[in-house]
Structures are given as C-alpha cells and as structure tokens.
N, C-alpha and C positions, 0 to 999 in steps of 0.2 A: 750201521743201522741207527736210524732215527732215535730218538726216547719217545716211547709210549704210552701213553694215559693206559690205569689197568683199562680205559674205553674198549681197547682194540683188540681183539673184534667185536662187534656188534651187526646187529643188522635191524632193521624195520621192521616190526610182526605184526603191528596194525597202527591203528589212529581210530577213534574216537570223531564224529560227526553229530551234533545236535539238528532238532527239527521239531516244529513245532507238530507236525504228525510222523514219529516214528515208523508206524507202521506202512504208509505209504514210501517214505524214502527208502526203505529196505524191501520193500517190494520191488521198485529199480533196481536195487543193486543186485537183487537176488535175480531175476531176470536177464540183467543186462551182463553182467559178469560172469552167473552161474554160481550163483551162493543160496547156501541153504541159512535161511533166520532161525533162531535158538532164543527162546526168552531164559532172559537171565533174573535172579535174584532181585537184584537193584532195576530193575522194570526196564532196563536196557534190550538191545536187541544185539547177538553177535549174530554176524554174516561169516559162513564158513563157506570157503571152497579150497581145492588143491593150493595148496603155500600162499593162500591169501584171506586175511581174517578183516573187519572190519566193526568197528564198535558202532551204534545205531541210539542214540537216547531223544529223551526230552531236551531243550531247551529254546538258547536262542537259533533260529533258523539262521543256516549258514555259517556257524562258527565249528572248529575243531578244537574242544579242549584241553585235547593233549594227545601225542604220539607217545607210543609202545614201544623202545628198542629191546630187543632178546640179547641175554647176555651167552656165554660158552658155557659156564658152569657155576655152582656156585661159591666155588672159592674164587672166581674174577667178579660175580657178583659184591659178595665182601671186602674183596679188594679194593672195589668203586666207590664202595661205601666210603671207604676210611678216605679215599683219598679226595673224597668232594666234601668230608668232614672237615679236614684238613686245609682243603680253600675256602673253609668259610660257609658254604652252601647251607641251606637250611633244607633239611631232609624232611619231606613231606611222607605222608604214608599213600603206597599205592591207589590210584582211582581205578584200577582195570579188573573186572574179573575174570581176564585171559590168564594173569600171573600167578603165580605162585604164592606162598607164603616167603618171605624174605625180600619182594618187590618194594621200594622205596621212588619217591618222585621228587624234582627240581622244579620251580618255578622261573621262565625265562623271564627278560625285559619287558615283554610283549604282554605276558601273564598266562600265558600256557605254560601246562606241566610237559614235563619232559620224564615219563616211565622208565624206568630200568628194571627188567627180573628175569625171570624164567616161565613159558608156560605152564599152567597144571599139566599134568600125567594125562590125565583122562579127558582132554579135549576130544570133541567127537571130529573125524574127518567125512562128509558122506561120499558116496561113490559116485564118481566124475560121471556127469549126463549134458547134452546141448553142450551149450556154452563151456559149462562146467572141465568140460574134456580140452579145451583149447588152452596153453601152457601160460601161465597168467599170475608170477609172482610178487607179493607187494613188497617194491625194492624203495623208494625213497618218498620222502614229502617234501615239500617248497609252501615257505609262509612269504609274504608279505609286509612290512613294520616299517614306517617313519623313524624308529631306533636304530638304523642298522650298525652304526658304529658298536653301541653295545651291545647287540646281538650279538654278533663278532667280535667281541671279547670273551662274551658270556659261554659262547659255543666252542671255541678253542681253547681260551685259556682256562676255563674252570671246568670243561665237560671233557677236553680233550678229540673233540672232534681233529681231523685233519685235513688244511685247507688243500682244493685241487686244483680250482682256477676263482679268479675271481675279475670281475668287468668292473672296468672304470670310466670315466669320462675322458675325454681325449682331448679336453681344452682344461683350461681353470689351473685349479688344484688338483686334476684326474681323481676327483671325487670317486670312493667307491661305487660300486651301483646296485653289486651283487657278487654273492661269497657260494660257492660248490664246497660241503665235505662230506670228506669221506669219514667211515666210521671200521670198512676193512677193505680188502684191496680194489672194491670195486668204486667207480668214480666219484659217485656221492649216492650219499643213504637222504643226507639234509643238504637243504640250502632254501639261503634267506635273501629275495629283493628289496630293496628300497619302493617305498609306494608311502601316499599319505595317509595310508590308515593300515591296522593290524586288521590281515584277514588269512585265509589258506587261499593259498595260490594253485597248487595241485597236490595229489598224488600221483602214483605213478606203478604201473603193474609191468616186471621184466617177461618178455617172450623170450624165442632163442633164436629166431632169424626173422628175415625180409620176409618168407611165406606166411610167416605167424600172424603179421601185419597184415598181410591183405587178408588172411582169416577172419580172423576180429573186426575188418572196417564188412567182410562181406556179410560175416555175423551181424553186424551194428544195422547194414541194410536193411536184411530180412526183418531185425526190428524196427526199422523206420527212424531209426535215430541217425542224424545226420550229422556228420564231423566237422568238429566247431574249426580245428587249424591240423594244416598237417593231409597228407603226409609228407613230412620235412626230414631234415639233421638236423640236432642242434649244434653247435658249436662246441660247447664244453662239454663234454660226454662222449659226444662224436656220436649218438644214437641216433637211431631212428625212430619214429616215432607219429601218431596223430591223438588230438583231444578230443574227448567231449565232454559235454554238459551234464550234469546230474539236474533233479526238478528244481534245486536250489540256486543252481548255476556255479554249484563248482565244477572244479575242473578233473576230471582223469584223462591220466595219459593212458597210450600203450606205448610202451618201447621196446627196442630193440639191441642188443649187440651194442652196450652203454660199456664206453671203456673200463679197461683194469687198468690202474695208474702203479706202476711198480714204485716199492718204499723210496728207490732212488731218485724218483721225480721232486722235485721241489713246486711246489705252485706257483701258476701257470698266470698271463693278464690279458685280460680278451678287450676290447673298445668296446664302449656301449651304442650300439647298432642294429638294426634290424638282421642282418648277416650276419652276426655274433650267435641269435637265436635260432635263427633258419637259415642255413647254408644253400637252400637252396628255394628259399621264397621270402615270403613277409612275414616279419615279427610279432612277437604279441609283446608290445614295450607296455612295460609296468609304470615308467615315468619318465 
C-alpha cells in the first residue's frame, strides 16, 4: 500500500461561487439542478439538494473562492491539521458555513482557499421534487492557473492529494498540461489545467449511469438550456458526461460512471489532444 496523507479519504461537499447578483445565480441553480436556497448568516446563500450543496455570495462575478472537502471524522480532521502544520502550511480559519466547528483552510498558488472539516449536524436536506429527484452528486472541481507547476506541488506534496493521470505535450519538453487527483478511490475529486489566467474551469455532479444522462440533458431541454459540449468520454476518468453554462458562463458538468482507480494503479500520461478530452468528438482545449 501506498503512504497516505491523513487526506485520504476525502470527498467534495461543495464550492463557493461569487456574483455580483446572488440572488439571481442561485435562482439558476436552484431551478436547474433542483436545489433549495437557504440564507445564511454571512448574507451568503447555500443551494441544497440530495448529496449536492453549493455556496452562492457576493462578489467578483465568475470567480470560486474556495472549495469544501468533507473529511471521515474528526480525529482524520486533526490528523490533517498536524500534518499540513508540519509542511509548513499557514492554516487559515474556515470561510464556510457548511462546516463544522474544527474546520480549518489552505491558501493555494492561485490564491483560493482549499476547506477541510466536517458538516454541521443539523443541515437541512429538503425532499427530492422536479429536478431535485434526478441522482446529482457534487464529486469533483477543475480550476484553470498559468501556475501549474506549483499547483502540483502544492496539491500533492503538501495536501496529499493523489495523482491519476496527467496530459502532457508530446513534443518539446512534454510539458505538463494537466494533473487528475484523487482524494479517495474514485478518479479525481480535483484537478488543475494549464491556461493563462486563474479562473474555475468546472464542477462536476456524479450520476449512476448512461440513462441518468439523457435524464438530465432531457431535463436541460424542457428548460430550454442548451448543452455547451458533450455528450462525450473523457479520456481520464473514462466518464461520460455533457456541460453547460451557468449565467456567468461557468461551466457544469453531468457525468457518469467516472472511473475507481485501485491504490495499485500508479498515474497514468495522456497526450495533449483533442481526443485526450473527448474520446469521442471535439475538445474543449484550455491551451
């Protein structure tokens, strides 16, 4: 067995999205997703639906200032602690009011926080309706950053993420181009492109099959929301999948049937190509 950062397991619980009108971008999501909006304390909005939460604020339009990961308990919470004391990390105090008390946060490269804790007890869940009922959990996010090198440093070696594949260039130097990890056995929770500016590149909600998929795009119909890419495979993951656009022009996915990489896999090197992203059409190339 590998050595593991106390990281592992972990998983995605939400992300955080700014906007210069709140209330309208979670009007989307609540709609489009089937989430219920919650005003919180800090004038935020959370978006609940079945195994999928979303943080909603003020700010600048189109940026994500930090993702959510859920730890197992709180002695691997503690754990984490010590051991990113240990590398050095400067422990910030939680931005989420998903977490618990004992929640602590990482500033990346890029200058997003990176959450670690536990939900509170008494989150409300409301009862699955429309949309709401279609199987829609938030499994991973993908940023964008001119950093990559340190990004991937930063998320390996000091977070303990664990790499699954990663795409390179297939001339040159076979410059990196893009790093997949995982956080527990499923293929990646994160992962970061090369592009020339820091931005969110997607998130990403898992279904449990192929039917799920055409659910959701024939859901997306009846609202009139048209699908930006997709439906495709990606390459690394091996999912299935289609996107669309938020008001803001980010991106969600739906996917599907997104590989389990067992601990004996070592990661994996894909070419940077249009085929790399969609095995079975046209890419969305970051650069």
């Amino acid at each position: 067995m590998p050595r593991r950062s106390p990281l592992w397991p972990a998983q995605l619980d939400h992300i955080r999205l700014d906007a210069a009108d709140p209330a309208e971008l979670a009007a989307f999501y609540a709609a489009t997703l089937g989430m219920t909006a919650l005003a919180q304390a800090d004038g935020s909005l959370l978006l609940v639906g079945p195994a999928r939460r979303v943080v909603i604020g003020g700010g600048v339009p189109g940026t994500q200032p930090y993702s959510a990961f859920r730890l197992a308990s709180p002695e691997q919470l503690g754990a984490l602690r010590t051991h990113l004391e240990g590398q050095g990390a400067a422990l910030l105090p939680s931005p989420t009011p998903v977490f618990a008390e004992g929640a602590f946060a990482v500033r990346d490269p890029d200058g997003r926080l990176v959450a670690f804790g536990l939900p509170c007890p008494d989150l409300p869940e409301p009862p699955p309706c429309g949309t709401a009922a279609l199987p829609g959990r938030l499994q991973h996010t993908v940023v964008a950053s001119p950093r990559l090198p340190e990004m991937m440093r930063f998320y390996e070696d000091v977070l303990g993420f664990v790499p699954s594949d990663y795409v390179h260039e297939t001339t040159g130097n076979r410059e990196t181009t893009a790093a997949f990890y995982r956080s527990d056995p499923e293929h990646h929770s994160f992962a970061v492109f090369r592009a020339p500016q820091t931005r969110p590149d997607h998130h990403a909600y898992e279904t449990t099959c192929w039917n799920d998929i055409r659910d959701w795009a024939d859901a997306m119909a009846a609202r009139g929301t048209t699908l930006w890419w997709g439906p495709g495979r990606h390459g690394p993951g091996n999912n299935l999948f289609f996107m669309i656009k938020d008001p803001q022009g980010c991106l969600i996915e739906l996917s599907a049937e997104l590989e389990v990489v067992p601990d004996a896999v070592e990661k994996r090197s894909w070419p940077h190509e249009e085929r790399t992203l969609n095995l079975w059409g046209p890419g969305f190339m970051r650069s």
